[in-house]
N, C-alpha and C positions, 0 to 999 in steps of 0.2 A: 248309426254307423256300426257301433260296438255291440248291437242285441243277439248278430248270429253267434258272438262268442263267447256271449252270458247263457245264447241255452245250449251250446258246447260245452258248457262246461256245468253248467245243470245236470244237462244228458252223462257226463261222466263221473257225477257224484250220483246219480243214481244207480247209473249202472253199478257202481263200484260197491252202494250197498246193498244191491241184490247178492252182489256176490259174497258180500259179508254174512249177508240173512242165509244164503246158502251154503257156505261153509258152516254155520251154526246149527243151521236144521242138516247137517249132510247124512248122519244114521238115518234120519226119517225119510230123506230123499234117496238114499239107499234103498232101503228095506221096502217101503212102502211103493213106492212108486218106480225105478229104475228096474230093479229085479222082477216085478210083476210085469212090467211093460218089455220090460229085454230093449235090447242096444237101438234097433233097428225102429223099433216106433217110436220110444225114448229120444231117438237124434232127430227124428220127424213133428215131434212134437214141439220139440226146444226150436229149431229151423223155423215152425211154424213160428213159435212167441217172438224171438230173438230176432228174425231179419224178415218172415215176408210178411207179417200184419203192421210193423213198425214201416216200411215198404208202401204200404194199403194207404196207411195214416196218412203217409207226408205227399205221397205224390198220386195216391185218385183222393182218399178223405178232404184232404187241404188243399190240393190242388195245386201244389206247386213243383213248377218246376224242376229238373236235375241242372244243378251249376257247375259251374270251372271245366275241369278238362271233358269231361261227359259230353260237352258241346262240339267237343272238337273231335272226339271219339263219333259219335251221331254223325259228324257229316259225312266224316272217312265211312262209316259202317252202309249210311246210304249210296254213295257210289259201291261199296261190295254188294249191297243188297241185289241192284242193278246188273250186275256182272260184270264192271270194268273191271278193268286192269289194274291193280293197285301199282303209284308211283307214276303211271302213266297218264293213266285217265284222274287221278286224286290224289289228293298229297296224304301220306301216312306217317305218324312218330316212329312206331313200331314195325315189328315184323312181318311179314306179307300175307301170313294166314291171319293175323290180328283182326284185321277190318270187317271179314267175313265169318270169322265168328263170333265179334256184338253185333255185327247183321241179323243173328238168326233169327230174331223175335221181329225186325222190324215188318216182314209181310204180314203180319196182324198187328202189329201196333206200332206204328210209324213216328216215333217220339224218340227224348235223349233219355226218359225214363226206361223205355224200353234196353237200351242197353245197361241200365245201371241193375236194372234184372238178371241180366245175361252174369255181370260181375258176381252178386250174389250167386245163383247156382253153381258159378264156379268156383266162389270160395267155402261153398260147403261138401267139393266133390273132395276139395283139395284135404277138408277137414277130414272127411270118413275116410280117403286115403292113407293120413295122418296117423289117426288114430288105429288103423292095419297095418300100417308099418312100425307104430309104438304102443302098444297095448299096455296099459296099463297092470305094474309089479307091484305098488302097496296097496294100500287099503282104501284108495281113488278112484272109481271104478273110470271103464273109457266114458260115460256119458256124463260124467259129474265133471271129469276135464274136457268134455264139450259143451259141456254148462260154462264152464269157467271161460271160458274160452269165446264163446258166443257173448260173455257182459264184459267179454275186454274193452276198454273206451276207443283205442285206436281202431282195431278192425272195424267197429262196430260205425263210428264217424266217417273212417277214410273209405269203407264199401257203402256203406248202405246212403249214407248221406255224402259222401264227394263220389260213389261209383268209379274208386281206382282197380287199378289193374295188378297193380304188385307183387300180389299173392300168388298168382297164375303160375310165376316164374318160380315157387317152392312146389308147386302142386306136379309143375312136372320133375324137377329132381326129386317129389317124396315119388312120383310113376316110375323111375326110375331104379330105388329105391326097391318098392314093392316087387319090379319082374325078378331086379337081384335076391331077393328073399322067394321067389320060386323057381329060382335055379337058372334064370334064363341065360341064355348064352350074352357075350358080352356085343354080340352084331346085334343081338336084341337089345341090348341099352344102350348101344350107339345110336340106333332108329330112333329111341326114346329121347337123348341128348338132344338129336337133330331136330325133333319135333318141338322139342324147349325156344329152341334159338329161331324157328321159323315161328312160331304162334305167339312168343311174348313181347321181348325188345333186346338190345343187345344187350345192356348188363347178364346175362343170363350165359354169355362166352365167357364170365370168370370163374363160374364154376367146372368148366372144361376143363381144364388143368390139372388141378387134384383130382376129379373123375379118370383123367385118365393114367395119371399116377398111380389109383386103388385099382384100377379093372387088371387083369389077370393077361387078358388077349388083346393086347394095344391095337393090333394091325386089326384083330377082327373091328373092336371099338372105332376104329377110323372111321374103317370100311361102313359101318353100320349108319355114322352121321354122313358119310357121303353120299350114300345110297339114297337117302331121301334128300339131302340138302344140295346136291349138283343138278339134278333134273331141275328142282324148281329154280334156282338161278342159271340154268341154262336158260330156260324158258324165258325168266323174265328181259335176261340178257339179248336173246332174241328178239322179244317183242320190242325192246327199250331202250338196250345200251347197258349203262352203268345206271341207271336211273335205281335201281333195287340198292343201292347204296343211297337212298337219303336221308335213312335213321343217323347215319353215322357223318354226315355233312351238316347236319342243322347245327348252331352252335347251341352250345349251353348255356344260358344267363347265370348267373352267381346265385345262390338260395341261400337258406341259413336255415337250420343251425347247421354250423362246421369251424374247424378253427379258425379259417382264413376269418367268419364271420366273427368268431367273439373277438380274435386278436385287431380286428378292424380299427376299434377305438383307439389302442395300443399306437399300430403299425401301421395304420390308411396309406400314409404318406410311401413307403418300402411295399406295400402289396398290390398298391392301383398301381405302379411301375410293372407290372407281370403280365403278360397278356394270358386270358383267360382258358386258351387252350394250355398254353402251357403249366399251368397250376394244375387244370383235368387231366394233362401228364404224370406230374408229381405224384399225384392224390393214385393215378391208376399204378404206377411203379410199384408206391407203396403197398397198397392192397395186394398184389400181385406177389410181392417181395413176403410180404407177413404170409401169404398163403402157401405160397411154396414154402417155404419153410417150415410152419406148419403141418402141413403135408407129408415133406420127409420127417419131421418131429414125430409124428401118430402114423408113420407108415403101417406098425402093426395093429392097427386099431379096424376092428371088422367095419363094414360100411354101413350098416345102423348106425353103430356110436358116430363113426366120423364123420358122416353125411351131414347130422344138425347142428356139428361142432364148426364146421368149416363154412358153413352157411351163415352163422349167427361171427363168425371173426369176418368173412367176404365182407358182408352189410353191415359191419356194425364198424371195421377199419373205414368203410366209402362214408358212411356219415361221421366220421371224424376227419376225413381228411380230402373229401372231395368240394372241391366248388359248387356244385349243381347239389348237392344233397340238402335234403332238408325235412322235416319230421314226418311225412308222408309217408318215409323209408321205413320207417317203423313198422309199417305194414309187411312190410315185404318176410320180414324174418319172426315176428310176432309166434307165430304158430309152431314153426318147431322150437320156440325157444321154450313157450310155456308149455306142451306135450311132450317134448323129448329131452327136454333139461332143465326142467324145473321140479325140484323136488317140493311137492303137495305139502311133507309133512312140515316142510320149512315156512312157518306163517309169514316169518316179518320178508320171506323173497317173493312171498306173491302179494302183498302188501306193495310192498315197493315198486314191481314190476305195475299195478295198477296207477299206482302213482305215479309214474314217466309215462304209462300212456298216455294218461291223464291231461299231465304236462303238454305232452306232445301236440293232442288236439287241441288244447288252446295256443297253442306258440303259434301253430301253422295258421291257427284265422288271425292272432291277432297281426302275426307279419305282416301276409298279405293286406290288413287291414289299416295297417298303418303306411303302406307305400312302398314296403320291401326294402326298408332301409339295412343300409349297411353303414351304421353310429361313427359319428364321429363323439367328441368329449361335448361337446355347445350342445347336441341332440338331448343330452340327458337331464335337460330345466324342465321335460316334458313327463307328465308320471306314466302314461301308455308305453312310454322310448325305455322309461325306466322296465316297466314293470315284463317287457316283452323282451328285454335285455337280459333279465336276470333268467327269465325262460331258458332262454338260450341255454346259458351256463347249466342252469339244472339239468337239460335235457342231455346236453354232451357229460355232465357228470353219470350219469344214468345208463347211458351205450356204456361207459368207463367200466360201469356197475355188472352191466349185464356181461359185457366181454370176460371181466374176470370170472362170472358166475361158469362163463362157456370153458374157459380154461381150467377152474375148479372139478366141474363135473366129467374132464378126461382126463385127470391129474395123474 
């Protein structure tokens, strides 16, 4: 029962000393190898090591299967393959372009592995974008933080082996991002915003708000998400109704880690009294509240710095204080946290940072593994109850750790 989270967590003691062996060797890997190779065959080669032969291994080598949501992603993506109608003709979590593009691999390979493909490619566009919108100022070159980056435990678990989506949703505000950094007009970064919210899932409308706070030409901004995002909810509104409203109708079952989960033991008796939308209220105020504020707090702050800052407070407030959150999330923010606010030369933050991920990938199998409990005091005679309990707590100490790091680095 417990073996996939013995080599989850194998898998993240490994990776964690590669990353050790590569900080150690890092003038060699400098010198010898990056600089002779340059960025662009250097990030092709790592991509090759790090995500598609480990890819090769597990699902044509070994022949196994893609599990958990990948499955549900696969069926949604085959009715896209087909040309129905998303919402109509198939039922979708996410956003309307979502299904159709982990479709695109399936007319040659009609599997859920194929879409866990699709994931990868997109979180290495998100990466190279990343790394153009943050180029590395010390002595870290950009391929040595796409080394690092590529043996993180989480990304590396939650894409390549659960094939999540999370990331997607940084890759368009880092696209965003990027046109700002080539001057583009701000109807050009509304087009881009809009593109965010139609291809990911809704979490992806909290970063609207301070987006349009920082952008210059509000009305153009508007204008620019409406332009792409009214025709295609006209359309689907035509074809369907309100049916393009079903990401935002499904409920949300409780997850963990979050506080409602650690205070569970505490408080069960005063928090099962709650109905769970309205906790997903709470949890959304406050992220909402902390961001706006935020927002006008760093209004002066250019939109490189502020972009990763308010990103890494968005997702790192929702896993403290959301119902439905839970270590998966970690994905989500991962990348600009360690490229664009983490400083290389600080060993014991990127230590640490490997460490919660670490964490993270074990808490999330063993929850699930253990039944998705939400502890009472009697659960803990049990050492898995214990041991996946204490998870928890670490891993919410950890967001605590990284938020401050986020507030430190735009002090």
């Amino acid at each position: 029962m417990y073996d996939i989270v013995f080599q989850k967590a194998y898998i993240s003691l490994g990776l964690s000393a590669l990353a050790g062996l590569a900080f150690f060797f890092h003038s060699f890997l400098e010198e010898k190898i990056f600089n002779r190779l340059g960025n662009t065959l250097s990030f092709g080669i790592m991509s090759l090591f790090f995500r598609f032969i480990p890819f090769f291994i597990i699902y044509v080598y070994l022949g196994i299967d893609a599990q958990s949501d990948v499955q549900i992603f696969w069926r949604s993506a085959q009715g896209a393959k087909d040309l129905k109608l998303v919402y109509r003709d198939f039922d979708s979590l996410y956003s309307p372009f979502f299904a159709y593009i982990t479709a695109l691999f399936l007319p040659f390979w009609d599997t859920a592995r194929a879409v866990t493909l699709v994931m990868i490619f997109i979180e290495l566009v998100a990466l190279r974008l990343t790394i153009k919108c943050f180029p590395s100022t010390d002595n870290y070159s950009n391929s040595f933080k796409s080394l690092i980056y590529l043996l993180l435990p989480g990304p590396f678990v939650f894409c390549v082996i659960g094939g999540q989506e999370d990331i997607w949703m940084w890759g368009f505000a880092c696209l965003v991002l990027y046109l700002w950094k080539l001057q583009k007009s701000d109807f050009v970064l509304g087009i881009a915003t809009g593109l965010g919210l139609l291809a990911t899932k809704a979490f992806f409308v909290l970063v609207i708000p301070p987006l349009f706070f920082k952008v210059n030409n509000k009305v153009s901004f508007v204008a620019g998400m409406a332009a792409i995002g009214l025709p295609v909810m006209g359309f689907l509104f035509y074809k369907d109704g309100l049916s393009f409203l079903m990401p935002l109708q499904l409920a949300q079952e409780p997850m963990s880690p979050n506080i409602w989960a650690v205070l569970y033991p505490f408080f069960g008796n005063i928090i099962a009294q709650f109905n769970i939308r309205l906790l997903n209220w709470i949890g959304l105020f406050l992220i909402l509240g902390v961001t706006l504020f935020q927002t006008l707090r760093k209004k002066d702050l250019p939109l490189n710095r502020f972009l990763p800052f308010i990103w890494v407070v968005i997702f790192g407030i929702m896993m403290l204080f959301q119902i439905g959150s839970y270590a998966n999330y970690v994905f989500i923010y991962a990348m600009p946290l360690l490229i664009a606010l983490t400083n290389f030369n600080d060993k014991k933050v990127v230590i640490t940072t490997f460490f919660i991920n670490a964490v993270a990938v074990v808490q999330a199998s063993l929850w699930f593994r253990t039944g998705k409990p939400f502890f009472h005091f009697s659960d803990f005679t049990k050492t898995a109850f214990i041991l996946e309990y204490s998870l928890e707590i670490i891993l919410l100490l950890g967001v605590v750790y990284w938020l401050k790091m986020a507030f430190k680095s735009n002090a």
